[in-house]
C-alpha positions as CSV (number, residue, x, y, z in Angstrom):
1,X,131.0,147.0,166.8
2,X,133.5,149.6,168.7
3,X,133.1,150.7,171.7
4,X,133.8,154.0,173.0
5,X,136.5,153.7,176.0
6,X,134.9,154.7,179.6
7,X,136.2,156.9,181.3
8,X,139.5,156.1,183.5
9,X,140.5,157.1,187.1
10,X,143.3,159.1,187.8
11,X,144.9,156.3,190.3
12,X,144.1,153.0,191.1
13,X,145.1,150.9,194.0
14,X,147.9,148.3,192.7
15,X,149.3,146.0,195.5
16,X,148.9,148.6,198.2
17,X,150.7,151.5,196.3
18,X,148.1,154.3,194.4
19,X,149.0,154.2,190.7
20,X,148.7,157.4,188.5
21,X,147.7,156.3,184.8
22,X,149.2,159.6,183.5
23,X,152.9,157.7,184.7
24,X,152.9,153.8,185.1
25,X,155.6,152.2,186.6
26,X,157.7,149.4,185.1
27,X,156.5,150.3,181.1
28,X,153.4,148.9,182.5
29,X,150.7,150.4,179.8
30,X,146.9,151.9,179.7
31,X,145.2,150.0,177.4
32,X,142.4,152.8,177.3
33,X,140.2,150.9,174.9
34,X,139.3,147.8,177.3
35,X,139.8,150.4,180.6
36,X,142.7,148.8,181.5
37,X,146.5,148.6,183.5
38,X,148.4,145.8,181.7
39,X,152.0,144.3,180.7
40,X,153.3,145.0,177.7
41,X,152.5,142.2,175.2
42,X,148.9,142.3,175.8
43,X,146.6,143.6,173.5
44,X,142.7,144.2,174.5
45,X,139.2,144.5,172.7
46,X,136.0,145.2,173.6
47,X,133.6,142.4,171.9
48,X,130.3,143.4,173.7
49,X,129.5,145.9,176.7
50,X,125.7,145.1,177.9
51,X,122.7,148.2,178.0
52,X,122.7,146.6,181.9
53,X,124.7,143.8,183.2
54,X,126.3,140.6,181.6
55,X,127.6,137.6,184.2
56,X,130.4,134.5,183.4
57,X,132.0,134.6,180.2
58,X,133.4,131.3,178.4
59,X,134.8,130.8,175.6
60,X,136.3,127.4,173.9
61,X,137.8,126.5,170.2
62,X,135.1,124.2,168.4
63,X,136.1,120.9,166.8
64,X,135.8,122.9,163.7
65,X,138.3,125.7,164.8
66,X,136.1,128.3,165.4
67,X,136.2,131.0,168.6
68,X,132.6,129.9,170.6
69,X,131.8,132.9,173.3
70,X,128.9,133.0,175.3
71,X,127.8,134.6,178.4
72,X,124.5,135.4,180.3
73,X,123.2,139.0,179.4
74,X,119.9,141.1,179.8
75,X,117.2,139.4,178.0
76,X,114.6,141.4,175.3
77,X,111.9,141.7,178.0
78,X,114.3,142.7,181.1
79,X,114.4,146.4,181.7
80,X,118.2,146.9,183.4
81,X,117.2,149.7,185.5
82,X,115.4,147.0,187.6
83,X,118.3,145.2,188.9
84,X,121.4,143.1,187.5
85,X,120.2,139.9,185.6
86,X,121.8,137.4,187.6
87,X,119.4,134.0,187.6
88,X,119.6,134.0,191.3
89,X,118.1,137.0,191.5
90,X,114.8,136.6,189.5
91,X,111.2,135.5,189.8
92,X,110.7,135.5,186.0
93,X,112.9,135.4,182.3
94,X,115.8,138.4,183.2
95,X,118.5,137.3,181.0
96,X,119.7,135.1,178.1
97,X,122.7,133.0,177.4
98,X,124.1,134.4,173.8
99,X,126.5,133.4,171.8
100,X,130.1,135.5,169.7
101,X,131.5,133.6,167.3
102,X,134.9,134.1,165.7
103,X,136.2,132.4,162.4
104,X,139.6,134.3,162.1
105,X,141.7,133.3,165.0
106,X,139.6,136.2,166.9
107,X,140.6,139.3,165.0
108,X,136.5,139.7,164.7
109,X,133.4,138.3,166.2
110,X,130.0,138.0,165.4
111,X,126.9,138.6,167.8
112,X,124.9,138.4,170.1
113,X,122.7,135.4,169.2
114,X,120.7,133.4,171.7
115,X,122.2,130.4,172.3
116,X,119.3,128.1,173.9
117,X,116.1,129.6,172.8
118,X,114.5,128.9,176.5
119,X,111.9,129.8,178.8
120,X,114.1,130.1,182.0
121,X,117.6,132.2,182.5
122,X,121.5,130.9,182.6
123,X,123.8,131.3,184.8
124,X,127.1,130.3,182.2
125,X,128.3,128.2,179.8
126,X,130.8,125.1,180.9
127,X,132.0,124.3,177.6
128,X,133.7,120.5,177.6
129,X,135.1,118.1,174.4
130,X,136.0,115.0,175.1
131,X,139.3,113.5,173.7
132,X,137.0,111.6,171.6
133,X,134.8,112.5,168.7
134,X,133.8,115.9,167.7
135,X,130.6,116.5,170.0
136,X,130.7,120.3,172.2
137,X,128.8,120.1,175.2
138,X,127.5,122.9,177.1
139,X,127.1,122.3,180.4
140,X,125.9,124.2,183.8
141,X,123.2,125.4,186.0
142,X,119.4,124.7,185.4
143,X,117.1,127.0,186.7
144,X,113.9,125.8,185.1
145,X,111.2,127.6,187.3
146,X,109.0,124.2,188.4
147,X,112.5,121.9,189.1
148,X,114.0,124.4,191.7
149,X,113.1,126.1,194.8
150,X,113.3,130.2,195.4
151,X,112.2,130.4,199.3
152,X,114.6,129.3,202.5
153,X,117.6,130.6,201.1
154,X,117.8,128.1,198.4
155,X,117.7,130.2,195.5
156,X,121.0,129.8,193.6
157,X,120.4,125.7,193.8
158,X,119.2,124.0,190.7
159,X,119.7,121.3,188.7
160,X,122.5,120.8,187.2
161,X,122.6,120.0,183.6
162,X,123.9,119.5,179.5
163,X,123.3,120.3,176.0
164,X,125.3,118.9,173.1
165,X,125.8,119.9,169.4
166,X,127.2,118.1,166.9
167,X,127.3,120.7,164.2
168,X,130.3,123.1,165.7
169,X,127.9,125.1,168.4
170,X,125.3,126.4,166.1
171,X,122.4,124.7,166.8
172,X,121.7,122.3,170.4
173,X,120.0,119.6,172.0
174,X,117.5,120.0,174.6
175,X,118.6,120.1,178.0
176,X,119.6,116.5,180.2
177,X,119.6,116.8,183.7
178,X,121.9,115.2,186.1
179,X,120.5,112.7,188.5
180,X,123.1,111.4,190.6
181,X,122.9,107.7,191.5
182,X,123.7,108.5,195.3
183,X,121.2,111.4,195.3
184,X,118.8,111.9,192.4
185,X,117.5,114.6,193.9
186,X,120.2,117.2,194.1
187,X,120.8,121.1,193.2
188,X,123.2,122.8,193.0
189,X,125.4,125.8,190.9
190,X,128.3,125.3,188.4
191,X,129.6,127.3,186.0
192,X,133.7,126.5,186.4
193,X,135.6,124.6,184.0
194,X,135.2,120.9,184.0
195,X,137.8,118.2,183.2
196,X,138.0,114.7,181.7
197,X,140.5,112.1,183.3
198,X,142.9,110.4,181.3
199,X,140.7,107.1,182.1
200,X,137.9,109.3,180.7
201,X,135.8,109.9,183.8
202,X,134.0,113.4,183.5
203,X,134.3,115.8,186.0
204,X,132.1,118.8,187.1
205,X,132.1,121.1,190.2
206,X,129.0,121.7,192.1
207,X,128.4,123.7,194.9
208,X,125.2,124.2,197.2
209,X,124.1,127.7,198.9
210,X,122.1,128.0,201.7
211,X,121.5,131.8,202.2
212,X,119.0,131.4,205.0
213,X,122.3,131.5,207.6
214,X,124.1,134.5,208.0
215,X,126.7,134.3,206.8
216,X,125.1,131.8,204.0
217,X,126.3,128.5,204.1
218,X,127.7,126.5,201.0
219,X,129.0,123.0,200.7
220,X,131.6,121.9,197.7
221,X,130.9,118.2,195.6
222,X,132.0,116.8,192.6
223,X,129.7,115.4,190.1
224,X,131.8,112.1,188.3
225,X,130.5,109.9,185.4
226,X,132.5,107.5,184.2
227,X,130.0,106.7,181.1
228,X,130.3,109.8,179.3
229,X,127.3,111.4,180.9
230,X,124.7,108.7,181.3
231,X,125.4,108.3,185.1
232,X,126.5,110.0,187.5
233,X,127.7,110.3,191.3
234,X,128.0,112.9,193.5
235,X,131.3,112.7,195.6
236,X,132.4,112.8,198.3
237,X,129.2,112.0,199.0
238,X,125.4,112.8,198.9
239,X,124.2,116.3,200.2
240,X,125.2,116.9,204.1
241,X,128.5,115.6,203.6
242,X,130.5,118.4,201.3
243,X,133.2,119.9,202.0
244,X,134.1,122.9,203.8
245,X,136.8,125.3,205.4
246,X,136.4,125.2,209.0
247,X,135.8,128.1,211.0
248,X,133.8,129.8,207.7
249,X,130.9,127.4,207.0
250,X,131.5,127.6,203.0
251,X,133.5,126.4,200.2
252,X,132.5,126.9,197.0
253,X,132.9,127.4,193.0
254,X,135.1,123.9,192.8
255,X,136.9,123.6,189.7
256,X,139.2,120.4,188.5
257,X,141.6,119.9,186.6
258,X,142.9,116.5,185.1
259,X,147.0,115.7,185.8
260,X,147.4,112.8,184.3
261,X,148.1,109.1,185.7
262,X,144.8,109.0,187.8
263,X,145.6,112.4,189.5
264,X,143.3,115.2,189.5
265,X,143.6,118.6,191.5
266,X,140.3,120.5,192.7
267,X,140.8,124.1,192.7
268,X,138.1,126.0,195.3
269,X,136.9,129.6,196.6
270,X,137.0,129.9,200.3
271,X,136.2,133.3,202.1
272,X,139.8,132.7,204.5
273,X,142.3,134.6,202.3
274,X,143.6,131.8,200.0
275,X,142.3,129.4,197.1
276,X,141.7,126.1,198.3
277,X,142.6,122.9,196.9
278,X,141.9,119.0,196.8
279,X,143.6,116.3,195.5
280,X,142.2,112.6,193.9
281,X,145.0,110.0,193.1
282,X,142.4,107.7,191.9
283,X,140.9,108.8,188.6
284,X,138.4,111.3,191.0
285,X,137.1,108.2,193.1
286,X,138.3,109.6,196.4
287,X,139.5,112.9,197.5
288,X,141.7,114.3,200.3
289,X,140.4,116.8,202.0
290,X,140.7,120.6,200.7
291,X,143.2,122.6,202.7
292,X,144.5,126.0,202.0
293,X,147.1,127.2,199.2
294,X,149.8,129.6,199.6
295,X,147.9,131.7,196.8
296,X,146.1,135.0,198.4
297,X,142.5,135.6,197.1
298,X,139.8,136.8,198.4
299,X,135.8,135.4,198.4
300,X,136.0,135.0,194.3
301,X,136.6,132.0,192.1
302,X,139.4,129.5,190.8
303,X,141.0,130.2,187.8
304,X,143.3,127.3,186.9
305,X,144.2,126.8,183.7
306,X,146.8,123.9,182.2
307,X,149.5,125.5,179.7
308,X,149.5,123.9,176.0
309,X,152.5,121.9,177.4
310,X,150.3,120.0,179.2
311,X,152.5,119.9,182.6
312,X,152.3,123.5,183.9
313,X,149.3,125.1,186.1
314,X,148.6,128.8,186.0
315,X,146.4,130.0,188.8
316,X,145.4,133.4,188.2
317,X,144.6,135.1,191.7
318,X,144.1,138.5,193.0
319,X,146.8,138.6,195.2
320,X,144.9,140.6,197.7
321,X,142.7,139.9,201.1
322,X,141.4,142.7,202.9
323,X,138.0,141.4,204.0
324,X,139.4,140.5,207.8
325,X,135.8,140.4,209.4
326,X,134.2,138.3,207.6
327,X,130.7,138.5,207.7
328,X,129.2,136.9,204.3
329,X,129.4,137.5,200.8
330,X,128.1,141.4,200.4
331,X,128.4,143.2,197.1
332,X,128.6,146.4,198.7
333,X,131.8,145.7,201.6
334,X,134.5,148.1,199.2
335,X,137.2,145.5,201.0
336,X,135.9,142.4,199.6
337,X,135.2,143.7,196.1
338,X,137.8,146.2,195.7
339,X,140.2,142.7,195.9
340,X,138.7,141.5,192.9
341,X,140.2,144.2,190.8
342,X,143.9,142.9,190.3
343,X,144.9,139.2,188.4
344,X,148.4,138.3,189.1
345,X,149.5,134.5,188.0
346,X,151.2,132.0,189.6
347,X,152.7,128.7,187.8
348,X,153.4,124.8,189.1
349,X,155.2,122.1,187.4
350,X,154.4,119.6,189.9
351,X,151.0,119.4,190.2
352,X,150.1,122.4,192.4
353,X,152.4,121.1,195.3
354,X,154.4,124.2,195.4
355,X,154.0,127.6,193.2
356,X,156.2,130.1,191.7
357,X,155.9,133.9,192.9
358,X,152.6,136.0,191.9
359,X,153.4,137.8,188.8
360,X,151.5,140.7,188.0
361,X,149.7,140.9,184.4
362,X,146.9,143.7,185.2
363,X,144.6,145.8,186.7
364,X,140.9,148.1,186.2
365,X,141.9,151.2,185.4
366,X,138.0,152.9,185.1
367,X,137.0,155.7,187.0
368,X,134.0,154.3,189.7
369,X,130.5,154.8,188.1
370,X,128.1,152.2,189.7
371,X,126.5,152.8,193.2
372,X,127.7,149.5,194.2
373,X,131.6,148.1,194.6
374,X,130.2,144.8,193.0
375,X,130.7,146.3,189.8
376,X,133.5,149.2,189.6
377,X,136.5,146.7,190.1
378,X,135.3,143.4,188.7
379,X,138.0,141.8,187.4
380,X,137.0,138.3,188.4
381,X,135.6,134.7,186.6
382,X,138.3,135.5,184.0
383,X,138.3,132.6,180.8
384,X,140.7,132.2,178.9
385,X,142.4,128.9,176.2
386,X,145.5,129.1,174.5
387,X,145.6,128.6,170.6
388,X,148.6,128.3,168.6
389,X,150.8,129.8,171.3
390,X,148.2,132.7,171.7
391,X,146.4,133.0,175.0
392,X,143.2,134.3,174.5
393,X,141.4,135.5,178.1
394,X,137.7,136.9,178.6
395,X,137.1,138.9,181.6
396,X,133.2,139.5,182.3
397,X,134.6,143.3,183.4
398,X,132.7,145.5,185.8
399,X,130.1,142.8,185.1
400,X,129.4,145.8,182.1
401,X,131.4,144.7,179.1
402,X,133.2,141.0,177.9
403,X,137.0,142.2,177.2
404,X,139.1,140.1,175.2
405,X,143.0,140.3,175.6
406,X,145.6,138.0,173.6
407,X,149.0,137.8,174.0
408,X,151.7,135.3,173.6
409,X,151.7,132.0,176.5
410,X,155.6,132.5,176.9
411,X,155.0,136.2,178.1
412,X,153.8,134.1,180.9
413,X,157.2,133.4,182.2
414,X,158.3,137.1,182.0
415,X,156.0,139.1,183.9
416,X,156.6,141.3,187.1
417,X,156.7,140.5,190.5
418,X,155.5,142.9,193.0
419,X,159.5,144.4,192.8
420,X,157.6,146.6,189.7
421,X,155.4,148.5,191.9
């Protein structure tokens, strides 16, 4: 289906200067289809744009070489004039995790079907292959109404939990629920991208909110199995012992990445200005504590990526951090979500220990429409996997429609810095 472009703003903020769109600077371009400001080299479709809201896109390449896309959206029986479809949010069935597929390298896609035909929403699909065999797994939040708890600020906590299919994605397994060994008992949110170890441990961010403070409080774990998903632990520790950044009560949306030779690097949101990371050197046994990175972002997720050459890291950040007085995560603070309307990229060859300059590769160009600044400059929980030389990134945008942009991994290396603007 095509889309008809939304309308675009005149100017947009880019790294502190106002931008006209008539006039770019740099040959940067308006990709008016997708509503965007990009580098040249990028190209940009519009694969589904929701009647209400959408949340977290993912996408993967199946063992069979198909494109799998799926993302939580409005359900049948969830009128959108009622409020965004976020699980969180709900006291009954809002939303439903559905599936695009792609068989030609994603020139088209083909959709929306319901993923898991369930009786309880999603918050996102953590899509994961191990090295060996030819099984997907889906894993990611649980919200099953009688196996979490809504009141005391613990509505975002569930368990956490996996489907598999061994028929390329089309059809699943019920749901299995992780229990760790150190704390059978424990809920939580994930929906970043998980790793396995060279040793083949698995490896899955979790996070726990506690909204009741103000600001809410969250704590940052790693769920590790070293038998393919039949048992678990939950490190560093069981619940009262995650990790935080001082001073801000909260660290959250933890996301690791495998480096080889029993290192592993955990990539984490913090409200302070920068992405945090962590760092195992045993196979994800033990952990150093997380400290800030030199990378500015504000309260939004990780998005660490390795290149196809397996040895180089690209963060993508926002490059900006305006939300000084920090008071809690509050969809309508213009500071905190205006910041999420930028991605810029840095690289690392060693490991994240140091990082090249940002590098700009785009910004929202649409004209405000929504009441609230949690949706007119999303440009944050960006997917993306690299096929062929091809990146192929997914960008839940204005939490309205999933855009799709490809363009070639070396063009990486060759964006702007902030000189451009």
């Amino acid at each position: 289906m095509r889309y008809q472009p939304l309308p675009l703003a005149e100017q947009v903020a880019v790294h502190g200067v106002r931008v006209d769109m008539s006039s770019p600077p740099g040959g940067l371009q308006v990709l008016e289809e997708v509503g965007l400001l990009a580098v040249p080299g990028v190209r940009g479709q519009v694969i589904y744009r929701a009647p209400g809201s959408l949340f977290e896109t993912r996408a993967t390449v199946t063992p069979g070489g198909d494109y799998l896309l799926m993302f939580p959206t409005d359900s049948a029986g969830h009128d959108p004039t009622e409020g965004h479809c976020h699980y969180g949010r709900a006291e009954r069935k809002v939303n439903d995790l559905v599936a695009f597929r792609s068989s030609d390298g994603g020139e088209s896609w083909h959709g929306p079907s319901i993923a898991f035909d369930i009786d309880y929403n999603q918050h996102g699909f953590v899509p994961f292959i191990p090295r060996a065999g030819s099984r997907l797994y889906a894993f990611g939040t649980q919200p099953i109404w009688d196996r979490y708890r809504r009141d005391q600020g613990l509505r975002e906590n569930a368990p956490i939990g996996y489907r598999w299919s061994d028929d390329d994605g089309h059809t699943w397994s019920g749901v299995r629920l992780i229990e760790p060994g150190n704390d059978p008992g424990f809920t939580g949110m994930s929906v970043m991208r998980m790793c396995e170890t060279e040793a083949g441990s698995w490896l899955i961010g979790s996070h726990e909110a506690d909204w009741s403070h103000r600001p809410l409080q969250t704590r940052q774990y790693v769920l590790r199995s070293e038998d393919e998903g039949a048992s678990w632990q939950l490190l560093p520790g069981a619940r009262g012992g995650g990790w935080f950044a001082s001073g801000f009560g909260r660290l959250d949306e933890g996301r690791p990445i495998d480096l080889g030779g029993g290192e592993v690097l955990l990539m984490a949101r913090s409200p302070e200005g920068h992405l945090w990371q962590a760092r195992s050197a045993d196979d994800g046994s033990t952990w150093s504590y997380p400290e800030p990175t030199p990378l500015v972002h504000p309260d939004a997720p990780p998005m660490l990526f390795m290149l196809s050459d397996g040895a180089t890291l690209a963060a993508f950040h926002h490059n900006r951090h305006h939300d000084l007085d920090y008071t809690g995560l509050d969809g309508t603070k213009p500071e905190l979500m205006a910041d999420r309307s930028e991605l810029w990229v840095a690289l690392s060859g060693d490991g994240g220990r140091s990082w090249t300059e940002p590098r700009f590769l785009l910004a929202n160009a649409l004209e405000p429409s929504f009441d609230t600044p949690f949706r007119n400059h999303q440009c944050s929980y960006m997917d993306l996997f690299v096929d062929r030389g091809t990146i192929h990134m997914f960008i839940p945008h204005r939490w309205q429609q999933v855009t799709c942009l490809r363009f070639p991994e070396t063009l990486l290396a060759d964006l702007p810095t902030a000189a451009v603007f």
